[in-house]
N, C-alpha and C positions, 0 to 999 in steps of 0.2 A: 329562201330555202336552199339557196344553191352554195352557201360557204361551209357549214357542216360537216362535209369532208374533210376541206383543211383544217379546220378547228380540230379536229378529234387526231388528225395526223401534228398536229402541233404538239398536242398533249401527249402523243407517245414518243415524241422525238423526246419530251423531258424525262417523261419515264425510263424509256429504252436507254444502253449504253450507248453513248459515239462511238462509232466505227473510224478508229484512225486508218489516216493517210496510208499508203505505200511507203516504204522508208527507202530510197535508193541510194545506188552509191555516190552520188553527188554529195546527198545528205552526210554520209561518213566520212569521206573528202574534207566535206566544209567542216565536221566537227573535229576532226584531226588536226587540218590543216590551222585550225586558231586556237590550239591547245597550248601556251606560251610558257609554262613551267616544266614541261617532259619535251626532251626530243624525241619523236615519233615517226620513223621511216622503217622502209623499208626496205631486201635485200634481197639478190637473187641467188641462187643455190652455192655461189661460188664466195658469196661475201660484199656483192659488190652494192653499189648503194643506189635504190629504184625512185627513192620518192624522198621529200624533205619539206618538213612541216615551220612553223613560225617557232615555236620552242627551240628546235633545232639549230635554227638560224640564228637565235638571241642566245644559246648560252655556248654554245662552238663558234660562233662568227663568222662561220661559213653563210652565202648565196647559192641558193638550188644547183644554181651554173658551176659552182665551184667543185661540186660535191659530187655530183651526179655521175655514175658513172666508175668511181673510184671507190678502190675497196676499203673496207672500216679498216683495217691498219693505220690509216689516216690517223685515227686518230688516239692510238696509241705511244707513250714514250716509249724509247730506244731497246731502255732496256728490257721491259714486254715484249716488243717484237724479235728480243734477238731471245727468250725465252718462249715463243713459238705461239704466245698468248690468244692471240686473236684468233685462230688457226684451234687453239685448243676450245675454245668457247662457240664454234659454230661445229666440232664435233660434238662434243656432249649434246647442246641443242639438238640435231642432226640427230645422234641416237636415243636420246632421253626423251626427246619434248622439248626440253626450258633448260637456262643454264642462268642462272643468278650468281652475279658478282658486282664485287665493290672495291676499288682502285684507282691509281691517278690517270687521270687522261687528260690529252690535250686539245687547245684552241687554237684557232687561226694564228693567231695571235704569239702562239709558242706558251703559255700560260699553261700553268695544271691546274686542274679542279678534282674533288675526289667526286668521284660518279661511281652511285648505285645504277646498273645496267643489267637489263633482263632480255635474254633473246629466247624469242620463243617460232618453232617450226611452223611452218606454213605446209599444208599439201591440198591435193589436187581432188578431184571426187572419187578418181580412184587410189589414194593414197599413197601419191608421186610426190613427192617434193618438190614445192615450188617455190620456195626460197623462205626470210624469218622475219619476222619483225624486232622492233629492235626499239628497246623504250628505255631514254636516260635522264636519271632524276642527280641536279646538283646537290651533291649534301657537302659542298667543301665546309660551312659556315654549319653545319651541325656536329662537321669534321672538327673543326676549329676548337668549336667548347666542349666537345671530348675530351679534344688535346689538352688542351688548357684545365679540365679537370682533372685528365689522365697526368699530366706534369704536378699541376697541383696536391694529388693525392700521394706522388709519388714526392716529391719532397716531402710533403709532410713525412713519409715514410721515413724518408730517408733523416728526415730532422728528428724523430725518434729513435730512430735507430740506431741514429750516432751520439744523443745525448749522452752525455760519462757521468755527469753529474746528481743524474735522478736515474730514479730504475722505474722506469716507464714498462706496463705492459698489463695486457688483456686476460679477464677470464671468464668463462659461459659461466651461464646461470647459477651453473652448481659449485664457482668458484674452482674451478681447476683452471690450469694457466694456458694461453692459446698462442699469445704472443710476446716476447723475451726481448728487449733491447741490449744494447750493450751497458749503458748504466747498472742494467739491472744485472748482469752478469758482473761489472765490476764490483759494484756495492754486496752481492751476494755470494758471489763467488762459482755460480751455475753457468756451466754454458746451457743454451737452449736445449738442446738433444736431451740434455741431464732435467730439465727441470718441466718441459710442456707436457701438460699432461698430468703432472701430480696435483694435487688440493693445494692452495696458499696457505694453507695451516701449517705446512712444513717447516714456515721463517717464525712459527712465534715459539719461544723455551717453554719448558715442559710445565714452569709455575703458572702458567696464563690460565685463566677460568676455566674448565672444559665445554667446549660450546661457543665461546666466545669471538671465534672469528666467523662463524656465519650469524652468529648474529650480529656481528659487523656489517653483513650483507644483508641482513633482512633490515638494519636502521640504512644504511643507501638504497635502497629498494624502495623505504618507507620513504625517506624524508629529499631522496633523491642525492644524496652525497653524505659519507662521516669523514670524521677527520678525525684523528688520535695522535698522541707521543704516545711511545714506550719501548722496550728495550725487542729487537727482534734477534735471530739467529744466523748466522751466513754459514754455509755450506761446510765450513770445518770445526764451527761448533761455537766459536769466539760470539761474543754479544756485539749488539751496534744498537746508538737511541737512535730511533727512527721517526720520523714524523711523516705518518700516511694519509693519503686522500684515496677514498674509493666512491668513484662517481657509479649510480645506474644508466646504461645504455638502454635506450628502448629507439628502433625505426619510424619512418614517418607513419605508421599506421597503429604504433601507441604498443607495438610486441616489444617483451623485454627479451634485448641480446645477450647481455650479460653485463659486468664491468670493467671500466678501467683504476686502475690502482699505480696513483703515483707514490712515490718512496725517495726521501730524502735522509742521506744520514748524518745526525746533528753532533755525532759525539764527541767531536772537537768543540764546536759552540759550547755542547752543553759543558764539557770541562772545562771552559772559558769563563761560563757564566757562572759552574760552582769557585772557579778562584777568585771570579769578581765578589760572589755574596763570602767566600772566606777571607776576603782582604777586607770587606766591611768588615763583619764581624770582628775580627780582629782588629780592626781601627776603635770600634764602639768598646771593645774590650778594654783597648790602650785607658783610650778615654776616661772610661768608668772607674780600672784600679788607678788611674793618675787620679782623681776625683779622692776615690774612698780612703789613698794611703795619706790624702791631705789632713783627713778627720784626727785619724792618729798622731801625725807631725803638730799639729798645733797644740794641744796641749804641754807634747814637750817641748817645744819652741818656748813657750810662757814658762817651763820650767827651768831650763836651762837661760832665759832673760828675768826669774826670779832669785837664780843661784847667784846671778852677776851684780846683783844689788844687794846681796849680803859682801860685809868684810870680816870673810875670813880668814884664817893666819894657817888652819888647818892645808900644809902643803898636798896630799893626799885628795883634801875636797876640790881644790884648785885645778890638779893635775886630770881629775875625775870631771869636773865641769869644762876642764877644755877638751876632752875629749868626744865629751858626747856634745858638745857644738861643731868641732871638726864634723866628725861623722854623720850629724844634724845638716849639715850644710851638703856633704856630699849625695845624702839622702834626697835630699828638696833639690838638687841638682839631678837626681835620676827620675824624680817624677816630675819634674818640668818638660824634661825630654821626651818622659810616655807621651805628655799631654802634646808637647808639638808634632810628634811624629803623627797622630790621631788628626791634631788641626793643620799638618802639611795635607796628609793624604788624603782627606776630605774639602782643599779646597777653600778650607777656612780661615788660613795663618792671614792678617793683613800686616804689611809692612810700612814703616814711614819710609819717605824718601827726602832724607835734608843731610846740609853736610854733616861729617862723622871727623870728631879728631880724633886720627889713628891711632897716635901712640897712645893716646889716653885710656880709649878701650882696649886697647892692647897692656898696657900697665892693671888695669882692671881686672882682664882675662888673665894673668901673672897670678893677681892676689888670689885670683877664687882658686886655684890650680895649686898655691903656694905649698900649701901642708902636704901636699903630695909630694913637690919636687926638695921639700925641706925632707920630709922623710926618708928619703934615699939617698939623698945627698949630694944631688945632681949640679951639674956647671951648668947654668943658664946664660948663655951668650946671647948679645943684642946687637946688631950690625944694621947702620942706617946712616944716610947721611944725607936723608931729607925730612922733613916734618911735613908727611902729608895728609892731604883731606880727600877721603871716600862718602861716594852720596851712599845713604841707606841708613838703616834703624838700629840706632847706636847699640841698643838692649840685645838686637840679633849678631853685630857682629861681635860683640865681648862672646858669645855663645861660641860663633865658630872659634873663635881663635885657643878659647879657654879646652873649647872638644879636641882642635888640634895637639896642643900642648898637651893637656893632660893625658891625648893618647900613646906620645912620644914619651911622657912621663911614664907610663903605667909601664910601657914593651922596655923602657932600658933599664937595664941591671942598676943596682947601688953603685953611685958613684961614678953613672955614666955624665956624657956631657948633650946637652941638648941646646940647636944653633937656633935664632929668628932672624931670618935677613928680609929686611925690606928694601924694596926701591922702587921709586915715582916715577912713572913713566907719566908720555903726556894724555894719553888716552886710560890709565887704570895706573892701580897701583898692585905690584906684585910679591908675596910676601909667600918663603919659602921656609919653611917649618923641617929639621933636618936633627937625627939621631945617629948615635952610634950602638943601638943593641941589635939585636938577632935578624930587621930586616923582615920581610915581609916574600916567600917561595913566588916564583913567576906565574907559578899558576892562579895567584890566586890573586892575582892583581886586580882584576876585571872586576873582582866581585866583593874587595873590601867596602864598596860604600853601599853593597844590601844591605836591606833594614834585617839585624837578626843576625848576620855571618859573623860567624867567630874564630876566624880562621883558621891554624892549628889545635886543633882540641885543646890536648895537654898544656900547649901554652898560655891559650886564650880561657881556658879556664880555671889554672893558676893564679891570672891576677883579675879574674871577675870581671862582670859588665854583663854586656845583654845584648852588645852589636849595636846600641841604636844613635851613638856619639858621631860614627862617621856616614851613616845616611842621614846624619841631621846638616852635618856638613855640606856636603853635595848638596842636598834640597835646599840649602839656605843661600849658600852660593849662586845655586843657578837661577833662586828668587830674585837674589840681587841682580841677574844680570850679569854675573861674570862666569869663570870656570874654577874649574880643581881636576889636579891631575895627582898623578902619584908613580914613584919610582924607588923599584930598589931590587938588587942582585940575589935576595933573599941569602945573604953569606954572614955571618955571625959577625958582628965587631964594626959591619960597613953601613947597618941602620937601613933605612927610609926615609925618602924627602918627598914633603907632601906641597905641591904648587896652588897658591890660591892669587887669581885676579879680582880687583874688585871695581867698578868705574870710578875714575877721578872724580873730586867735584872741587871745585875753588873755595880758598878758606876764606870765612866771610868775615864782612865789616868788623873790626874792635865794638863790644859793647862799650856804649858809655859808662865812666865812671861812677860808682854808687853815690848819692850825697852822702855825707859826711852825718854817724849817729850821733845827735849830745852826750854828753856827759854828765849822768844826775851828779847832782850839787854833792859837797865831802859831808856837807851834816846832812843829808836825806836822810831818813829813815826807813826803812821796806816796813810795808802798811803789814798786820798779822794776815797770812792769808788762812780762807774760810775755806773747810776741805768741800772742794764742788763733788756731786753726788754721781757718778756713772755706776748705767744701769746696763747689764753685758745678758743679751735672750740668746741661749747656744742650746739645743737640744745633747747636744755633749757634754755631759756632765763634768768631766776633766778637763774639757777646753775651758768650760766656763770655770771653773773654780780657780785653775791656776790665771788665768785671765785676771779674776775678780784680786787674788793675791797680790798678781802683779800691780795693779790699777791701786792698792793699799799701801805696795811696797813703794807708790811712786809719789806718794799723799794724796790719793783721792778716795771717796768713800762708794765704796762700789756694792752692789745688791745684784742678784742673779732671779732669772725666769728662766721656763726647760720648752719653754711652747710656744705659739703664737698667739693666742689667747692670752695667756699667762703676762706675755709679754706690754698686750694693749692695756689691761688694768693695774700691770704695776707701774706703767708709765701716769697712768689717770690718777692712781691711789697717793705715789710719789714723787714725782714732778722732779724724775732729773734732769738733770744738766745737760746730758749727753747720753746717747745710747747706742752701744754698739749690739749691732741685732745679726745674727745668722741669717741666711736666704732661705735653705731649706730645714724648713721647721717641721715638724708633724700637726696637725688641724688644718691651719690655716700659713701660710707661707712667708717671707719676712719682706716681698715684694706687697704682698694684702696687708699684714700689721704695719707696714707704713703707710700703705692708703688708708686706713682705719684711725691712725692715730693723728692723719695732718686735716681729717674729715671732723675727728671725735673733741680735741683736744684743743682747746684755745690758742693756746701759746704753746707748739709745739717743740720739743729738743733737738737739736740736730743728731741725726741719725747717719753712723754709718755703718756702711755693709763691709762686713764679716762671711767669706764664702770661697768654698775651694773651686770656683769658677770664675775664672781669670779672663774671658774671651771678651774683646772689645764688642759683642753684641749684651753679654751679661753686665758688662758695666754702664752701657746706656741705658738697658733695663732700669738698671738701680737706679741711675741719676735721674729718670722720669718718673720713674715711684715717690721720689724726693728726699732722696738719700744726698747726703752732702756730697759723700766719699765711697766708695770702691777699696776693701781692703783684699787681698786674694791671703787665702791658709799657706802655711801658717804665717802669720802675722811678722811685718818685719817690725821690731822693737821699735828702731829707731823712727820710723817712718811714724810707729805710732804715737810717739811721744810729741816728735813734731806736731802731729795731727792734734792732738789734745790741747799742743801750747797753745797755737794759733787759735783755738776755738773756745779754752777753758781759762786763758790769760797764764796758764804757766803752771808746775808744779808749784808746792808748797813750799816756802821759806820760812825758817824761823824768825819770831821776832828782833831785830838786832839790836846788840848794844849801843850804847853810844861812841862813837868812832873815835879810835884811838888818835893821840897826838901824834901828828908825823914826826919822825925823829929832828930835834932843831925846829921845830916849830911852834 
């Protein structure tokens, strides 16, 4: 019965509160004194330094010994204490309370640190002054990534600021402008003073939707960025294409600040890329009418090689059929050129590369040219005293050379004189094309080998053309490999001389000799021959008929179809020989009615193509379709007739008599 007591005094010591300790100043000492991140001392009225903690000692470097004693000037730079710093922060203290600052100070060491530093007054019970304490926290390392963002925001500033080439800049929510770059004053024409502050609706012209630029803002608001082209306004009224971005700004707490709107202006691009889509268009044009003025030349082509196998005596018809063969030829020579200019500037021209005998294409490019320089009456000089070989594609240089000439033919008077001098050098051969008419103004040197330039109107349009003779020039030239220059005083009587290099190549091995043909026997007989049957499918009804005339006029027996349908059953119904068939047909195409006829038809006829598409991919086409031959519009006679001997054994012969007695025999 005698522990009861303590039992019940146990049970109120859990209930009751503890009564803490006495808290002395030892206690405050020890919790100061091991405080390691603030320095924490003390000062007595005048500044000087009472006490010095572990904090103190680790981020000053200072030992209590060192310190003690000596005024906080210590640890001030130079130039604070010669700005009376230390001295102004224990007044204020002194009569305020507390003096909060933040600045460089230093260590034992001679080092700065940026130090937050608070002094605060100390007094006595009866309100004497008994000196401050004095509490410093390192923030140099918070100091640091200030900086480092303070620098960093500020370049960025500055990298906007000075951008020229965008017009970078800000606008609150309601889209009015807060912040102006210099871009944005170059490309607009505002300076800032003139433009912060107003709506951005100012830069768009007055056709733009009404309402349409905030709702520009409310889809970057929505979707958090728009982007657009179209045409905006600069400050004096002029248009610019612009391509804008307007991002939404929102802080890390998800408020929307407003946005930023970048501005690029495109309208040199965009005038770049409307002359790139009008140099297509214009290529695909060339193209097309070099294409459709083929449909029209073939038929007369087949008329004027139908007129040529009549013998008439009519001088009148004669003088009339060589005319329109002339002008036949000059025609097919201007839409050749549409067509190359179209497959230069697309990329598509391919060239061979083997040797070239010069004078021969050159004698070639004379004859195409001839009817021109016979018509006026011109002196054709030829100056050479090498026979040399250039590498490249025979069919392209008779082009330049015959462009060359016949432009020196076209610009000189009747009766002028027009020079060709060659000479072989050992790396190229160089051939100077030289007249005596009107000459060509200095101005306009530069720019006679534009596709299209026709240099002095009234002249250039007096004797016809189109411009497109001497950019075919240049473009073929520099295909090959070489140059073209040109020179002249533009002075009446002293002409133009036009410079063309082309690379050498070495003239090759002698072909071997042909063997030797027999000689049919004196009494052979020519067997009667049996008219072979060609079959011509042209959806052109004039190409096909005079075609078919032609093919009559030459002894063959020729039948027409207008279709591709038309085409595969008269081949099944009649079983010719040969069939010359057109590409594009209407239904079905003449690349499909030879797949159909070499599928359909037992023994099928050889087939060739008939087509104003000339390009080495159109004629691979064909020969995969299983065409024999590749003919291009309109049709060269000769080529054709070949094409027929070789396939049909020959035209028609009559039966012959029995061969006369040689004379004496």
């Amino acid at each position: 019965m005698a522990n009861p007591p303590e039992k019940n005094r146990a049970s109120d010591d859990l209930q009751a509160p503890r009564v803490s300790r006495h808290v002395t100043d030892a206690d405050y000492r020890l919790m100061v004194e091991s405080i390691a991140d603030y320095a924490i001392f003390l000062l007595d009225p005048d500044g000087m330094i009472l006490s010095w903690n572990r904090g103190a000692q680790k981020m000053k470097g200072y030992e209590a010994g060192e310190v003690l004693g000596r005024h906080i000037a210590l640890f001030y730079p130079q130039e604070q204490i010669d700005r009376n710093a230390p001295e102004h922060g224990l007044n204020v203290a002194r009569e305020t309370g507390i003096f909060e600052d933040e600045g460089w100070r230093l260590r034992k060491d001679g080092t700065r640190f940026w130090a937050n530093i608070i002094l605060t007054r100390i007094t006595g019970p009866n309100g004497e002054l008994t000196g401050f304490s004095k509490i410093t926290r390192d923030l140099s390392e918070r100091r640091r990534q200030q900086e480092l963002l303070r620098l960093s925001e500020e370049r960025f500033r500055l990298l906007v600021e000075r951008v020229q080439d965008y017009a970078i800049f800000m606008l609150d929510p309601g889209g009015h402008v807060v912040s102006w770059n210099a871009g944005a004053q170059k490309n607009k024409g505002y300076a800032a003073a003139e433009i912060i502050g107003q709506h951005f609706s100012v830069f768009y012209p007055a056709d733009v939707a009404p309402g349409w630029p905030d709702e520009e803002l409310r889809i970057a608001r929505q979707d958090g960025r728009f982007e657009d082209e179209g045409w905006r306004i600069r400050k004096d009224g002029s248009r610019f294409w612009a391509n804008v971005v307007i991002t939404s700004l929102n802080d890390d707490a998800g408020r929307h600040r407003g946005f930023a709107k970048v501005t690029r202006d495109l309208t040199e691009r965009r005038r770049v890329t409307a002359l790139e889509d009008e140099g297509r268009r214009i290529t695909n044009f060339l193209a097309m009418l070099g294409h459709e003025l083929r449909n029209p030349l073939a038929p007369i082509s087949n008329a004027v090689a139908l007129l040529e196998q009549e013998n008439s005596e009519s001088q009148a018809l004669r003088a009339t059929r060589e005319i329109i063969g002339r002008q036949l030829r000059q025609l097919n020579r201007l839409v050749d050129d549409l067509l190359d200019v179209g497959r230069i500037t697309s990329g598509k021209i391919q060239l061979e590369a083997r040797p070239v005998h010069f004078m021969e294409a050159l004698h070639e490019a004379i004859e195409a040219v001839r009817p021109l320089i016979d018509g006026k009456s011109h002196v054709l000089d030829i100056h050479t005293t090498d026979d040399p070989w250039v590498l490249g594609d025979h069919a392209r240089i008779v082009q330049i050379l015959s462009n060359l000439i016949g432009n020196a033919a076209k610009f000189t008077p009747a009766a002028g004189r027009i020079s060709v001098r060659i000479e072989a050098m050992p790396a190229s051969t160089e051939v100077r094309v030289i007249d005596n008419g009107p000459g060509i103004p200095p101005h306009c040197l530069q720019k006679v080998f534009e596709l299209f330039f026709q240099g002095e109107q009234d002249m250039a349009r007096s004797q016809g053309g189109l411009g497109l003779g001497l950019s075919l020039v240049q473009q073929l030239v520099v295909l090959h490999g070489g140059e073209v220059s040109v020179f002249s005083k533009g002075i009446d009587g002293e002409g133009t001389e036009f410079v063309i290099r082309l690379p050498a190549a070495p003239a090759p091995a002698p072909a071997p000799a042909p063997a030797p043909v027999p000689v049919p026997a004196a009494d052979k007989v020519a067997e009667p021959f049996t008219g072979k049957r060609v079959l011509v499918v042209d959806d052109n009804r004039d190409a096909a008929e005079t075609m078919a005339m032609l093919l009559d006029a030459l002894g063959y027996v020729a039948s027409m179809a207008h279709d591709g349908l038309a085409g595969v059953e008269a081949v099944k119904a009649g079983s010719p020989d040969l069939v010359l068939l057109d590409i594009g047909l209407p239904g079905i195409s003449g690349i499909e009615v030879a797949r159909r006829i070499r599928a359909e038809v037992a023994n099928p006829p050889p087939l060739i193509a008939i087509t104003g598409y000339g390009q080495p991919g159109d004629i691979e086409a064909s020969l995969q379709a299983g065409f024999y031959d590749h003919l291009t519009k309109p049709v060269d006679v000769d080529k054709l007739v070949a094409l027929l001997d070789r396939l049909l054994g020959g035209p028609p012969v009559p039966a012959a008599s029995p061969p006369q007695a040689a004379p004496g025999g």
